[in-house]
C-alpha positions as CSV (number, residue, x, y, z in Angstrom):
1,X,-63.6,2.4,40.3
2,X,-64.4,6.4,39.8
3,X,-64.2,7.5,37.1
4,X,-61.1,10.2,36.1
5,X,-62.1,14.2,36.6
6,X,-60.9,15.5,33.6
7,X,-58.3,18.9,34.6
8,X,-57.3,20.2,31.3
9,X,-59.7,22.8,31.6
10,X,-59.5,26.2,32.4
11,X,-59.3,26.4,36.2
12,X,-61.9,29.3,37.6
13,X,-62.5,29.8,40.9
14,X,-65.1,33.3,40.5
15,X,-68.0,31.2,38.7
16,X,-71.1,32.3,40.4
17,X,-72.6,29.5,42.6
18,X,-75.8,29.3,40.7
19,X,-74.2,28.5,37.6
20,X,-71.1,26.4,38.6
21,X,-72.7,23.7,40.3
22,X,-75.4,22.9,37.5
23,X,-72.9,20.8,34.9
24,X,-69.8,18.4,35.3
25,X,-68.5,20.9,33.2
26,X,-68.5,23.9,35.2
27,X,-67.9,21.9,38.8
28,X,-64.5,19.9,37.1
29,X,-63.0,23.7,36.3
30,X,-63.9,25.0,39.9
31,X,-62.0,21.8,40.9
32,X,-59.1,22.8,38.5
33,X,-58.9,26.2,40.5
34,X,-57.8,24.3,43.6
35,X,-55.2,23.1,42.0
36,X,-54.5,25.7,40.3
37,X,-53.9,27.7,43.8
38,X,-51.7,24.8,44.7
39,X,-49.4,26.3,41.7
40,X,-48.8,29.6,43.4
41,X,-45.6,30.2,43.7
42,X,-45.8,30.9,47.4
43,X,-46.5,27.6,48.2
44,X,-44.7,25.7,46.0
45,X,-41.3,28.2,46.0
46,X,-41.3,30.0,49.3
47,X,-43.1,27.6,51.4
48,X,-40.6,24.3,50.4
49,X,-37.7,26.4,49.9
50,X,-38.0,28.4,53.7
51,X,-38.1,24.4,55.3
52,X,-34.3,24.4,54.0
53,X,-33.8,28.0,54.6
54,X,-34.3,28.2,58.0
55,X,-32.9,25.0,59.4
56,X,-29.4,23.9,58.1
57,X,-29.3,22.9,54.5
58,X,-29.4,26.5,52.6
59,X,-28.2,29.8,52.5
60,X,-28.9,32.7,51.3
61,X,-27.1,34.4,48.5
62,X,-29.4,36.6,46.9
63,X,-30.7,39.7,47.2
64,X,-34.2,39.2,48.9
65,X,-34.5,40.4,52.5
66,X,-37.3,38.3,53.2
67,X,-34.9,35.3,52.7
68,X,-32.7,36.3,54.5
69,X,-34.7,36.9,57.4
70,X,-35.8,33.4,57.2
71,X,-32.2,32.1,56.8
72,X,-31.4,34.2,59.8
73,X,-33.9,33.4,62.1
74,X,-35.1,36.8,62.4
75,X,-38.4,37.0,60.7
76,X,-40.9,39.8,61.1
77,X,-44.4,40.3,60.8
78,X,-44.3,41.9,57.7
79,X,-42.4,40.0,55.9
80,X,-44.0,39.5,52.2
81,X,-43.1,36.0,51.2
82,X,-44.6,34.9,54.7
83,X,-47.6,36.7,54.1
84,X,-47.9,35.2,50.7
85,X,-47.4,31.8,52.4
86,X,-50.4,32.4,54.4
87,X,-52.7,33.8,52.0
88,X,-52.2,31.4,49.4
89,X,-52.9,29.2,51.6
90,X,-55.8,30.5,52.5
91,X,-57.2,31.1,49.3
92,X,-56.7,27.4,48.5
93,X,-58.7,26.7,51.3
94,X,-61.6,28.8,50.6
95,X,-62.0,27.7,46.7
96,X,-62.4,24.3,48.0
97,X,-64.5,25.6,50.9
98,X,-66.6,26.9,48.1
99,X,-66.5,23.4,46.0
100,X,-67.3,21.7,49.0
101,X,-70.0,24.1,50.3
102,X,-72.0,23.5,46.6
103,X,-71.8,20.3,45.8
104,X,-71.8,18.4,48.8
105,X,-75.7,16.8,48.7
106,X,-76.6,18.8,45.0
107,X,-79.5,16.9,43.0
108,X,-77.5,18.1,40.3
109,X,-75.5,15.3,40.4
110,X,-74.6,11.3,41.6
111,X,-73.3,10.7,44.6
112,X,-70.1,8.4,43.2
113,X,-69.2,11.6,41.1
114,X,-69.9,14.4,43.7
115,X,-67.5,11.8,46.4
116,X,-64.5,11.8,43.5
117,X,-64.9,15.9,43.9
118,X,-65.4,16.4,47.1
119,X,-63.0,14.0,47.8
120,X,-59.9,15.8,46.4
121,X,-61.5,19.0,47.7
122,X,-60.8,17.9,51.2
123,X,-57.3,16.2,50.5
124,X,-56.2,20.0,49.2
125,X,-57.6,21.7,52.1
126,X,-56.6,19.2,54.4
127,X,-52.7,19.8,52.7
128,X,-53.0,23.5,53.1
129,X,-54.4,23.3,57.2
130,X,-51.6,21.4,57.8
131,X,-48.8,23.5,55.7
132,X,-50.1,26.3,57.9
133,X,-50.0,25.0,61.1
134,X,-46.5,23.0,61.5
135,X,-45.2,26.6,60.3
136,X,-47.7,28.9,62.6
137,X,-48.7,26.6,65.2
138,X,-52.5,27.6,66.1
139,X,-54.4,28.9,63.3
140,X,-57.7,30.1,62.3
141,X,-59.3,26.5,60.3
142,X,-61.8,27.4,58.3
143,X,-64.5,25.5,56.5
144,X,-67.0,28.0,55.3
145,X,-66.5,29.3,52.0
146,X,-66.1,33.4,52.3
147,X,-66.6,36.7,50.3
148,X,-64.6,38.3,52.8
149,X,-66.6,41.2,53.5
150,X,-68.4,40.7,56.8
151,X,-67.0,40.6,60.3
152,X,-68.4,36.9,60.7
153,X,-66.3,36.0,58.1
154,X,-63.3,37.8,58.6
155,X,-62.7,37.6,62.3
156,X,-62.0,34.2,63.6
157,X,-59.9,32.7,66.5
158,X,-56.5,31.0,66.5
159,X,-57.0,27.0,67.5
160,X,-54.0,25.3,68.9
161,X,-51.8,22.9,66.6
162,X,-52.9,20.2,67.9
163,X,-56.5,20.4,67.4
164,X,-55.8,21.8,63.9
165,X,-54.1,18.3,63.2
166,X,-57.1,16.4,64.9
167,X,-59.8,18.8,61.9
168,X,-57.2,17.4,59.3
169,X,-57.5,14.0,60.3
170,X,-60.9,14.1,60.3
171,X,-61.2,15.9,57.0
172,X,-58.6,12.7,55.4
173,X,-60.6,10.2,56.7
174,X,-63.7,11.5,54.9
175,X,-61.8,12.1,51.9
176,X,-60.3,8.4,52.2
177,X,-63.9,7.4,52.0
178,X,-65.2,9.6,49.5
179,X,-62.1,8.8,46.9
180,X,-62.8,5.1,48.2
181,X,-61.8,2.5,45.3
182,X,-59.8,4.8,43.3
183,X,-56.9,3.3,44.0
184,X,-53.5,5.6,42.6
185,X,-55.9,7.6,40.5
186,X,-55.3,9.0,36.9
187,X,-51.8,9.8,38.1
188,X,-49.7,11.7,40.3
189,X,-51.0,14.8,39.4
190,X,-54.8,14.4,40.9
191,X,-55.5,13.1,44.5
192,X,-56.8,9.4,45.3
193,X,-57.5,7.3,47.5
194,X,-53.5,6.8,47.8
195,X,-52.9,10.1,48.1
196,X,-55.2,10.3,51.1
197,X,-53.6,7.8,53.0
198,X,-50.0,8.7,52.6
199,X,-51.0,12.1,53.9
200,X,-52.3,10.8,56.7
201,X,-49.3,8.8,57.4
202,X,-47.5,12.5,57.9
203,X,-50.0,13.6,60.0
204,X,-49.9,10.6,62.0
205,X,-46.3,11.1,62.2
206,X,-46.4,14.5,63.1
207,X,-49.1,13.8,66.1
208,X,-47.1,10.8,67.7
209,X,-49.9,8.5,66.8
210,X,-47.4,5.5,65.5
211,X,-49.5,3.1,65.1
212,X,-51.6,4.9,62.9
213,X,-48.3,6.4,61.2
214,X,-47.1,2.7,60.3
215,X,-50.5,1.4,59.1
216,X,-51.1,4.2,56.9
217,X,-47.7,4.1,55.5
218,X,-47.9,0.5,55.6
219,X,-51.2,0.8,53.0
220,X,-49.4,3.2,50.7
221,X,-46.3,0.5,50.8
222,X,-48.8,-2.2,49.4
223,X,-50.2,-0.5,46.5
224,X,-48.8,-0.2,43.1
225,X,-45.8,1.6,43.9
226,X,-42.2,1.4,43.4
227,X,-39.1,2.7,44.4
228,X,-37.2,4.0,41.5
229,X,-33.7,2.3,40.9
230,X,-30.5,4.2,41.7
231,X,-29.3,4.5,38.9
232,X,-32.5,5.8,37.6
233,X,-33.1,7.8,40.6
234,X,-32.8,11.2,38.9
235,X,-35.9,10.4,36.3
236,X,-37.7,11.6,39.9
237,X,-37.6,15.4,39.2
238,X,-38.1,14.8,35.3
239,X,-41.2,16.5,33.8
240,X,-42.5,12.9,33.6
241,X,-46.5,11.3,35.1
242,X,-44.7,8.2,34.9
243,X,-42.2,7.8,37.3
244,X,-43.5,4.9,40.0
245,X,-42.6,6.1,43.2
246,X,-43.8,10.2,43.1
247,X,-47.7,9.4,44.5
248,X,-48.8,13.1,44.2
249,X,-47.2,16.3,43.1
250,X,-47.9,19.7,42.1
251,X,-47.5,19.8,37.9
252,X,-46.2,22.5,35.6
253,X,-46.6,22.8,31.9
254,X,-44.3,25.7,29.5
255,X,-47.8,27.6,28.6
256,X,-49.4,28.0,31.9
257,X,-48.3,28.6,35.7
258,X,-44.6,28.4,35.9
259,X,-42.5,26.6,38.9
260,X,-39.7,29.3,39.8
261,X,-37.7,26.5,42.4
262,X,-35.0,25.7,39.7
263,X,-34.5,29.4,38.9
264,X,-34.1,30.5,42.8
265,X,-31.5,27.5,43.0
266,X,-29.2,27.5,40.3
267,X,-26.7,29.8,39.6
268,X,-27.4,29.9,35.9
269,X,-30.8,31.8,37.2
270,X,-31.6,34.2,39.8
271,X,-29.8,32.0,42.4
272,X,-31.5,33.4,45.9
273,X,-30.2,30.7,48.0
274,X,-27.4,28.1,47.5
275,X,-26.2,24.9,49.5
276,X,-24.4,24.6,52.9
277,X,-21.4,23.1,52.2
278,X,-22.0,21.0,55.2
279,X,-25.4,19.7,53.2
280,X,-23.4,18.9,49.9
281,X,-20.8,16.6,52.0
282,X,-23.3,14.7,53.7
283,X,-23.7,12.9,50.7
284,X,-21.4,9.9,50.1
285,X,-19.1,10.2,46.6
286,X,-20.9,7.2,45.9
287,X,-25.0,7.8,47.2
288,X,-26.6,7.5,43.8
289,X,-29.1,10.6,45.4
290,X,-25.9,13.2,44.8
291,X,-26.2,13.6,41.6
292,X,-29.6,14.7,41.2
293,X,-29.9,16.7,44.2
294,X,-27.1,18.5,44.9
295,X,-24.3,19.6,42.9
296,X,-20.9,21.9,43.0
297,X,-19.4,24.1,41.0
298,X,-16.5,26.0,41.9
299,X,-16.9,27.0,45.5
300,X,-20.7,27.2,44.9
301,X,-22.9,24.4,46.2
302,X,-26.5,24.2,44.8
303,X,-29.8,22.5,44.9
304,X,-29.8,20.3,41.8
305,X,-33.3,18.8,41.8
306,X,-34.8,21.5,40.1
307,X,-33.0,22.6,37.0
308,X,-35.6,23.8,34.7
309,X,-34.6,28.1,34.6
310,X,-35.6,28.8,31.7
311,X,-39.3,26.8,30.8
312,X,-39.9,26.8,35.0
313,X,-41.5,24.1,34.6
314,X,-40.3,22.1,37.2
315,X,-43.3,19.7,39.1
316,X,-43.2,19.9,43.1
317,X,-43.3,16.5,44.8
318,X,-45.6,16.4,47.7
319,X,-45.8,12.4,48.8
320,X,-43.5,10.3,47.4
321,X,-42.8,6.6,47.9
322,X,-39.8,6.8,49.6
323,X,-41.2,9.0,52.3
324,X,-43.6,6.2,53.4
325,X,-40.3,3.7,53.8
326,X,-38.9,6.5,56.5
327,X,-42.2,7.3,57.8
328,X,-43.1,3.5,58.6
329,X,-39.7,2.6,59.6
330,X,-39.7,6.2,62.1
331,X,-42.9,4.7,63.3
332,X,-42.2,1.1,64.2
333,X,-39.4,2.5,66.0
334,X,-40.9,4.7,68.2
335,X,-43.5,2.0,68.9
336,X,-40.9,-0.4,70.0
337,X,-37.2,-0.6,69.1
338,X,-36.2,-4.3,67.6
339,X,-32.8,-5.0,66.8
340,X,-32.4,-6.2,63.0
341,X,-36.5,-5.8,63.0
342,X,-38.6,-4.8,60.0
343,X,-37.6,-1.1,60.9
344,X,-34.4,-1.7,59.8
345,X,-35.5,-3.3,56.6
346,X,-37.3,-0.2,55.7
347,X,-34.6,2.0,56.5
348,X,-32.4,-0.5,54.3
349,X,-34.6,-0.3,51.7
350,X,-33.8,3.6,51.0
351,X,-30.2,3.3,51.5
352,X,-29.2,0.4,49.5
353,X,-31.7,2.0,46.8
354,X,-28.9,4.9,46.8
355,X,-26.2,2.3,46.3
356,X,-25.0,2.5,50.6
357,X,-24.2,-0.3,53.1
358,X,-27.2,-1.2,54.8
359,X,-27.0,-0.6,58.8
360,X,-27.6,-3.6,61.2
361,X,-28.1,-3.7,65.2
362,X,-24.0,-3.2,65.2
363,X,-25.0,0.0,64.0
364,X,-27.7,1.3,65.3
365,X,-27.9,-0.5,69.0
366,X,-30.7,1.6,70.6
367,X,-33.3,3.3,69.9
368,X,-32.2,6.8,70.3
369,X,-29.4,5.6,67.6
370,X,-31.9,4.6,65.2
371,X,-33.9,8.0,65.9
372,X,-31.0,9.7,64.9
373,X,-30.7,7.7,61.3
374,X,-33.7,8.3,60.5
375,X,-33.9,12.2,60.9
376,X,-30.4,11.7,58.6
377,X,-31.3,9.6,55.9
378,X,-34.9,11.7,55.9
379,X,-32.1,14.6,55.5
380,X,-30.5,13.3,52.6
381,X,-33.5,11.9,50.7
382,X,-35.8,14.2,51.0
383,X,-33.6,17.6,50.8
384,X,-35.4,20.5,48.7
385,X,-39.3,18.7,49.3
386,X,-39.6,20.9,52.3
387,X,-39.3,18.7,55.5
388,X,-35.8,19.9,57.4
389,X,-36.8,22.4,59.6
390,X,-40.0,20.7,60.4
391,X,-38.6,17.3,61.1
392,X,-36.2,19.6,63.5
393,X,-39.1,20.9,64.8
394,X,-41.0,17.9,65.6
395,X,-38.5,15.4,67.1
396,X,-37.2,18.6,69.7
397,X,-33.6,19.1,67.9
398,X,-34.4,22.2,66.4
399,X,-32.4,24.2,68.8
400,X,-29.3,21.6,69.4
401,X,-28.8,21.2,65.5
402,X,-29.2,25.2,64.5
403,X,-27.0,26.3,67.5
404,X,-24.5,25.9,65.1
405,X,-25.6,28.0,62.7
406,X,-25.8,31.0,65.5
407,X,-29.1,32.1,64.4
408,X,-31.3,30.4,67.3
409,X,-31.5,31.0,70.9
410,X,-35.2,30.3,72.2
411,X,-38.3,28.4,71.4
412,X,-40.1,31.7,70.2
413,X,-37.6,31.3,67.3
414,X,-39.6,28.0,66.3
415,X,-42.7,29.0,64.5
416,X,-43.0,31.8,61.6
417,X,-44.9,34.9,63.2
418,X,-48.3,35.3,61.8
419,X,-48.6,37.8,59.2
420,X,-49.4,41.1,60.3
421,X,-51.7,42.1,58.1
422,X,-54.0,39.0,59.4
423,X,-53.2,40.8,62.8
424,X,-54.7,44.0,61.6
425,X,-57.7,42.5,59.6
426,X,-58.7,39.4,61.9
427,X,-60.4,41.7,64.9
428,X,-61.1,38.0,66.5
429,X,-59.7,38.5,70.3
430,X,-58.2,35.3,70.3
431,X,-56.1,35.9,66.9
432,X,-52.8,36.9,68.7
433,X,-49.2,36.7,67.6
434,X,-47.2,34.4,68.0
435,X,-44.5,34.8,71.3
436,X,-41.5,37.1,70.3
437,X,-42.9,39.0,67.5
């Protein structure tokens, strides 16, 4: 097995090439700056709180317009959160363009360490191409690192969805091979070979390739893992490397970048966006989940998985255990309904975890009805990660469920409109906006 990068160190992203790629060193804090772009707070606030916003499970109650635009449905080109979604993003993308770029064949170095690098610099770019794209739909996929000063580099056309999940999947399988043998990792906090594949078990999932979906998840499933107990199952959202089921998430410390999710959610902070009330009852008196991820008080309904307002220091979960029960069970599904078949078990596995009756064929006699239980119990346990509107979104109920809520009446309505100061900079003739912006 690889050996451990260590990222305690401070992360820098502006070391000159020459002189960054010369010692471990040097190359483990360039690393450290991917990660630490992963911190930003549009990508870890906006981006998971907007999958709630704009589909059915918040509201909001603040003061920012740009959330309410998303909670509305009604978002323009110049919103600033959704412009800070997209540049994050793309600044994630080009450090590790950048790691990738140097280090990829340097004499400087062994081949096992420059694969454990290179390795997690694809898993974070791969993230952050498919963040952008099941929000944007075709998008500019870069892979050359960039000053940003020349027309070449700038100006670059839009590619469709689908072939920007086919460059992702490509980009995970290289990783999977270049983190080959390192198992879980150091912890949830750095990517692995695990981490790899349970992203590409989304991605799978999100191009309709089950097989692949149900292997993938399958894999993750067979590792080291563990659900956590009910009755432990708030210990998930603790500050905390070892909980068993979280496989990769997004750390915060007091001293250094700071997680604002608990204090945009609870009303002891700044409290920009609360719970549909709709979203709080959906949760049994009795689903151990309640507890520690929603909560009442009053007539005020709030996220509860992030609680931290005052230290914000609050880790994101990005894969988690739990996921790759719904993902597999989603999967097998599609693939071929089977009455009381291993589906089932999966899905079973997740609700009697949150103390529930597990559902048989009585229950759940088609495959349409099973469908449906997935996209609800996906609802319930993964509320606040950032999936809703997406899962909407990909299984075509986007507009059924959100009629409802009165703020969607057409299919333009179902990706984010691209930024418009990308519009103005990106001179590329085939970087257009999106339909109905």
């Amino acid at each position: 097995m690889f050996a451990c990068v260590e990222l305690d160190l401070e992360p820098n992203s502006a070391i000159p090439a020459e002189d960054a790629f010369q010692d471990r060193k040097t190359v483990n804090a360039v690393l450290n700056g991917i990660y630490d772009a992963l911190q930003s707070n549009s990508i870890v606030q906006d981006y998971t709180l907007f999958a709630d916003l704009a589909a059915d499970n918040l509201v909001t109650v603040g003061s920012k317009i740009e959330y309410r635009e998303v909670y509305n449905n009604r978002i323009t080109a110049f919103n600033v959160d959704v412009e800070g979604i997209w540049n994050s993003h793309y600044d994630l993308i080009n450090r590790a363009n950048q790691l990738i770029a140097n280090l990829s064949g340097n004499p400087n170095f062994g081949q096992d360490y420059i694969d454990l690098v290179v390795g997690q610099a694809r898993f974070l770019r791969s993230l952050a191409h498919f963040n952008l794209a099941r929000m944007f739909g075709a998008i500019p996929y870069r892979t050359d690192p960039s000053l940003g000063i020349s027309p070449d580099e700038i100006n670059a056309p839009r590619i469709s969805q689908e072939q920007v999940y086919d460059l992702v999947l490509q980009d995970l399988t290289a990783a999977e091979q270049e983190l080959e043998g390192t198992g879980r990792g150091s912890g949830p906090f750095q990517a692995s070979e695990a981490t790899v594949k349970a992203m590409m078990a989304r991605v799978y999932l999100y191009t309709d390739d089950f097989p692949n979906a149900a292997a993938k998840a399958n894999e993750v499933i067979n590792l080291t893992y563990d659900l956590v107990g009910g009755e432990n199952y708030g210990t998930l959202y603790q500050e905390s490397t070892g909980t068993p089921e979280v496989i990769f998430a997004v750390d915060f410390v007091n001293d250094q970048a700071r997680n604002e999710l608990g204090n945009y959610t609870q009303p002891s902070g700044r409290f920009e966006v609360a719970l549909r009330k709709q979203a709080f009852e959906m949760f049994a008196a009795d689903d151990a989940r309640k507890q520690a991820s929603v909560a009442q008080s009053g007539n005020v309904f709030f996220l509860n998985k992030y609680t931290d307002v005052n230290n914000q220091s609050d880790n994101l979960i990005v894969l988690r255990l739990a996921e790759m029960y719904l993902i597999r069970a989603e999967a097998l599904n599609e693939i071929g309904y089977q009455a009381d078949g291993q589906a089932f078990e999966l899905l079973n596995t997740i609700r009697t975890r949150a103390g529930l009756d597990a559902l048989d064929a009585g229950d759940l006699p088609n495959q349409s009805a099973f469908q449906l239980a997935i996209e609800e119990e996906r609802r319930r346990e993964l509320i606040g990660e950032g999936h809703r509107w997406f899962d909407l979104i990909r299984n075509g109920r986007a507009l059924q469920v959100l009629n409802s809520k009165g703020t969607i009446s057409n299919e333009n309505q179902l990706l984010f409109p691209i930024p418009q100061s990308e519009i103005d900079t990106n001179r590329h003739p085939e970087m257009v906006q999106n339909s109905g912006y």
